[in-house]
Structures are given as structure tokens and as C-alpha cells.
C-alpha positions in Angstrom: -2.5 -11.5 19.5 1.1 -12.2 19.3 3.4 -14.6 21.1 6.5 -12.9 21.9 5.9 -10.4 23.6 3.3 -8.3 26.3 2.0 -5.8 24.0 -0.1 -5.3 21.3 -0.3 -4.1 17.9 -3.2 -2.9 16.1 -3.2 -1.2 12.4 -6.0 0.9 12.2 -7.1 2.7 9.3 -9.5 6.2 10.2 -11.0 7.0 6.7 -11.3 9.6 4.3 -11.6 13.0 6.1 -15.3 12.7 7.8 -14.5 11.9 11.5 -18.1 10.9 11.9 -16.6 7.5 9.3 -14.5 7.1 12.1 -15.4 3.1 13.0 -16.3 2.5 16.5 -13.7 -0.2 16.9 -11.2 2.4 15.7 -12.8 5.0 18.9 -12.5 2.2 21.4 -8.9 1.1 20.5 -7.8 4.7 19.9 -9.4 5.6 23.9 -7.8 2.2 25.5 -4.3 2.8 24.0 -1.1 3.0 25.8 0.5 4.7 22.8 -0.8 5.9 19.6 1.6 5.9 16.2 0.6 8.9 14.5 1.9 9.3 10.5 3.6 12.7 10.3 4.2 14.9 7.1 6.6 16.8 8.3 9.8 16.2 10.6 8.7 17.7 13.9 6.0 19.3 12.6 3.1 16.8 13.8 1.5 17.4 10.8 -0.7 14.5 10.5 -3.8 13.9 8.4 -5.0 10.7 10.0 -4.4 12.7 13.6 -6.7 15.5 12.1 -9.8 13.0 11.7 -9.2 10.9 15.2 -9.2 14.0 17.2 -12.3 15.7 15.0 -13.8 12.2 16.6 -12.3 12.6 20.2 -11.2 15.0 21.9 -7.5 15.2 22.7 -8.2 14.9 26.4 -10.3 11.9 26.2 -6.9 10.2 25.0 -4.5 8.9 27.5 -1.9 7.7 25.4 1.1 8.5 25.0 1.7 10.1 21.1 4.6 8.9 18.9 5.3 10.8 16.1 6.7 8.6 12.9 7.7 10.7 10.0 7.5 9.4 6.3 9.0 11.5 3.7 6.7 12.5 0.9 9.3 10.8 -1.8 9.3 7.6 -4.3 13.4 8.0 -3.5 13.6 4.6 -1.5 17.0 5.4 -0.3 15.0 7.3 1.8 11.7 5.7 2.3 13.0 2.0 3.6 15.1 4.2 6.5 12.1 5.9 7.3 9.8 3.1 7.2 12.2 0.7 9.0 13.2 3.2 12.2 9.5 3.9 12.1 8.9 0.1 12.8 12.4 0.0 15.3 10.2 2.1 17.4 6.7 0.4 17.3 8.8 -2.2 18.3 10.1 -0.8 21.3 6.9 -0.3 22.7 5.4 -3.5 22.1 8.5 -5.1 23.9 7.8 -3.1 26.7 4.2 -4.7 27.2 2.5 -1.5 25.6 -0.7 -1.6 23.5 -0.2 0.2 20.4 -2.5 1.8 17.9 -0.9 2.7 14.7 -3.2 5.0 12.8 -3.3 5.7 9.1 -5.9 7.7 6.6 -8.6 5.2 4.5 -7.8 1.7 5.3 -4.4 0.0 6.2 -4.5 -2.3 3.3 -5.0 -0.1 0.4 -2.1 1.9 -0.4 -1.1 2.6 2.8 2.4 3.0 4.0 1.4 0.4 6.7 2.3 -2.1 4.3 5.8 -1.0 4.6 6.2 -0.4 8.2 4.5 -4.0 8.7 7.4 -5.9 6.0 9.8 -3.9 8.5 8.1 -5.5 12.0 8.3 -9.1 10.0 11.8 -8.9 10.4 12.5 -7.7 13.7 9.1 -9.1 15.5 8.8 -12.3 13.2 6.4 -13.5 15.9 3.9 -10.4 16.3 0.8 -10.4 14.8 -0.5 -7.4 14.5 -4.6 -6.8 14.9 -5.5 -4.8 11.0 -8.8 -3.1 11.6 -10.5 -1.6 8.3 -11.3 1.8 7.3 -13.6 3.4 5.0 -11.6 3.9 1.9 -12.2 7.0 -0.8 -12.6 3.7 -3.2 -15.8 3.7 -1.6 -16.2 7.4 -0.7 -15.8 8.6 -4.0 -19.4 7.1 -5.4 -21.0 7.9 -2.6 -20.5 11.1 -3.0 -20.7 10.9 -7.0 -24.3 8.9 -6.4 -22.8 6.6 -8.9 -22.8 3.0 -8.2 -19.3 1.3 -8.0 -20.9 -1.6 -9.7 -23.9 -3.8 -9.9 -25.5 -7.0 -10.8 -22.5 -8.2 -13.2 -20.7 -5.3 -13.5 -16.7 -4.9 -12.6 -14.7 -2.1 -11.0 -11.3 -2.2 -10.6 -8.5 0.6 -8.7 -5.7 2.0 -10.5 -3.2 5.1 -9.2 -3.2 6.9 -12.9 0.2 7.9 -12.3 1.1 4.4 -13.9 -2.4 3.4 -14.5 -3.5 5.5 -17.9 -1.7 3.6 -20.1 -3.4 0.1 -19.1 -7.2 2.2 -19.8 -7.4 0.7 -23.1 -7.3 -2.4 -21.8 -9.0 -2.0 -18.4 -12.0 -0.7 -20.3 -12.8 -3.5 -21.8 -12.8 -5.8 -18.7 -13.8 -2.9 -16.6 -17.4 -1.2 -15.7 -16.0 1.1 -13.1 -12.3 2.2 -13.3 -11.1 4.1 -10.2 -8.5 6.3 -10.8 -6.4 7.5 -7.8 -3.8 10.1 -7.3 -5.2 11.7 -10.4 -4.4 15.2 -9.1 -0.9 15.9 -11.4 -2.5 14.1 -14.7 -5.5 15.6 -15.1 -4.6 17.7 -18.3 -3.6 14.0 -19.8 -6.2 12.1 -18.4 -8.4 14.7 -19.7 -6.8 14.6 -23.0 -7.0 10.6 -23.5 -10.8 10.2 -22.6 -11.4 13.0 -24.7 -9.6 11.1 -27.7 -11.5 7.9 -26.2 -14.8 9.3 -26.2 -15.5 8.4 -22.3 -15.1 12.1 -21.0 -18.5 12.0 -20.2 -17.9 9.2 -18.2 -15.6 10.3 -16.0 -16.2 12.4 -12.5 -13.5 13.7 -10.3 -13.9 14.8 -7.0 -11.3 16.3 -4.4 -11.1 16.0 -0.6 -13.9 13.3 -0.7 -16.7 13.4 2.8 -14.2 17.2 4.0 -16.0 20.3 4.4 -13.8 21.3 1.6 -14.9 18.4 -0.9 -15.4 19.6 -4.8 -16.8 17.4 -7.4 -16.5 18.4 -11.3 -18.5 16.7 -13.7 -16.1 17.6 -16.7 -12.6 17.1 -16.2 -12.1 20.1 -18.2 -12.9 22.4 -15.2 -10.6 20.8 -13.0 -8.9 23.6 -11.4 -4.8 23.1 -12.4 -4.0 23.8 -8.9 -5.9 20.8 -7.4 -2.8 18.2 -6.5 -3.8 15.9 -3.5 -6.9 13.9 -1.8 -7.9 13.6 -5.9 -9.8 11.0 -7.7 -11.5 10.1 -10.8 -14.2 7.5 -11.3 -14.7 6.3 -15.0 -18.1 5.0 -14.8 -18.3 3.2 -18.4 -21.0 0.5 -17.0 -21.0 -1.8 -20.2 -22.6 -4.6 -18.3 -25.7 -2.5 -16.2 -28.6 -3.6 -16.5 -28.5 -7.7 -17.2 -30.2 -8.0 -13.9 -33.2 -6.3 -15.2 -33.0 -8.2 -18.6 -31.8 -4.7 -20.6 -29.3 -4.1 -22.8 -26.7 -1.6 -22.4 -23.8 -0.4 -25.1 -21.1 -2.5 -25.3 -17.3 -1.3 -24.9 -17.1 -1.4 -28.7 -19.9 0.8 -29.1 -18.8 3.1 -26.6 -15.3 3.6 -27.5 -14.6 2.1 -30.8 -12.5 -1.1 -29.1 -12.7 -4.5 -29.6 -14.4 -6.1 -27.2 
């Protein structure tokens, strides 16, 4: 597991929001930990998504360990961010060097977007020897169609994951090697997503859907209804599927036909 020290590390991503997704590899590490890394919003505050869907799994009582709180600032500002991320990993640290068996738990999975990535660049450079355990979680890359009961892709179709804050301008280009676009962190674009499929003629592809496999999940079927006060736990899946169908020996439209691009 690692080779300078006792303890153990072990990245462990929970999900999207449905504790029932919870893996149960995640359940038994989670109930045989000595200390559990818990993501916080807020300073103090134990605000914690990822805590939220372990303990709709387990009950708080049915876990021993000890809880560390590790605050990450909700910024892009990395004058802030590589403090936060590095003390964060100073203090998984500690516990590993004291023989301890540590669980560090983070929403969806630890290798997609996660701020594990981070922390684990900061524990190369103190621990260089540790080798942390990664354990996967379901991701909303996944979540979103199967709530949308559209297929991510099939036969010799394509999908590929985008965060639209950065990602909107690359569309004309992604949709021509693309089936499936994912669009993530779509919550504060929406009125210019909406605008640019619109002028794209692919509105009718697109379905967004909020707070994917919660109680509180909403899916719209026209960006156009999107409520403008819908921010986080957002996604859009731009289902243009040029390529469905080979498998059956049909024929689909082509990007160029649906969109007016050269394919």
C-alpha cells in the first residue's frame, strides 16, 4: 500500500447524491477507518456534500473514526487554493505517519474533477513514497443519462466531457467528432449555451438536468425553461448521435446535415 510508513491512504469517491450509489467498497473502508477526511465548504461549518451521502448510507454511529474536517475554498484564486489544498494534504499526512488508516472522501469519483487531484500533487511532495489506494465512484458523467434515458453512446458512437465554462467555444469543433457532448458546470451559462445551440440548430438536442439521482433532481427538456436561479450540481448532455445506428446497418444524419458544418 505504501512503503514509508504504517498507515494507509485511500481516495474514495461517494457519487452523485443517491446514497444507495454508495459502492460497497466505499461502506466497508468508510466503517474500518481510523480517520475519515471529510471536504468542507465552509471554514468550521462542516458543511460537506460528500459527508451528506456517506452518512444517508451509514449511520453516524456505525462510524468509529475519528472526522477531520479539510476546508477548500470555493475560488479559481490559487493564491488561495494551493494553501488550502497543501495544509489539507500536511494533515492527511500526519495521520498516515502515525500508522492511521485514512479514508479521504470526495463527491462522484476521485479522478474526475475532483480536488483530490490537488491534495494528491501536494502528498507527492511530502510522502513521495505513499501510494495511495483510488477507489471509484459513480460519476454524474454517467448519472446524467441515466436519468435522461439517453444513451451516452453506442455501437460507434463518441462522447466526450467538457466543463462549459471554457468548453462552449470548442462545440463547433467537438460536434463534429462528438456523438455525445457532456457539458458540466453549465449552471452560470445557460442563457449562452442556450443562445448558441439555438443559432446551431441542436437545441433540441440538448437536456439539462440539476441535482442528478437527489430527491431534489429536475430535468428540462428545453434549455429555455431553465430556471435562472439554478447555479450548481448542473449539467447538460448534447445528444447529437451522428453515428447511431451503424450497428443495425441504418443511416443516421450526418453533423453537416444537422448543423450546417463541415464534416
Amino acid at each position: 500500500m505504501n512503503n514509508n510508513s504504517a498507515g494507509q491512504l485511500f481516495a474514495v469517491g461517494v457519487g452523485t447524491g443517491d446514497s444507495e450509489l454508495l459502492t460497497l467498497k466505499a461502506v466497508r473502508l468508510l466503517q474500518q477507518a481510523d480517520v475519515i477526511a471529510i471536504p468542507e465548504k465552509t471554514l468550521g461549518k462542516g458543511d460537506s456534500f460528500a459527508w451528506q451521502i456517506v452518512t444517508g448510507a451509514i449511520k453516524e454511529d456505525e462510524l468509529a473514526a475519528e472526522r477531520c474536517f479539510l476546508h477548500f475554498p470555493m475560488t479559481r484564486d490559487a493564491s488561495v487554493n494551493v494553501p488550502a489544498w497543501r495544509h489539507a494534504a500536511l494533515q492527511i499526512a500526519d495521520h498516515v505517519k502515525a500508522g492511521k488508516k485514512v479514508v479521504f472522501v470526495t463527491e462522484g469519483d476521485p479522478s474526475v474533477f475532483s480536488t483530490w487531484a490537488y491534495v494528491q500533487e501536494e502528498l507527492c511532495e511530502i510522502m513521495p513514497l505513499l501510494e495511495p489506494e483510488i477507489v471509484p465512484g459513480i460519476t454524474s458523467i454517467t448519472a446524467i443519462p441515466s436519468q435522461t434515458k439517453i444513451p451516452l453512446a453506442d455501437g460507434q458512437e463518441r462522447f466526450c466531457v467538457v466543463p462549459a465554462t471554457y468548453g462552449m467555444e470548442c462545440l463547433p469543433r467537438l460536434m463534429v467528432d462528438f456523438d455525445t457532448i457532456m457539458l458540466i458546470k453549465v449552471g452560470r451559462v445557460i442563457p449562452e449555451l442556450t443562445a448558441m445551440l439555438e443559432e446551431m440548430g441542436l437545441l433540441d438536442c440538448a437536456t439539462y438536468v440539476s441535482h442528478a439521482t437527489m430527491g431534489k433532481q429536475e430535468i428540462y427538456h428545453d434549455l429555455r425553461q431553465v430556471p435562472a436561479e439554478h447555479r450548481y450540481f448542473s449539467m447538460v448532455q448534447l445528444s447529437i448521435r451522428s453515428r447511431r445506428g451503424i450497428l443495425r446497418g441504418s443511416r443516421q444524419k450526418s453533423v453537416s446535415e444537422w448543423a450546417g458544418v463541415n464534416a
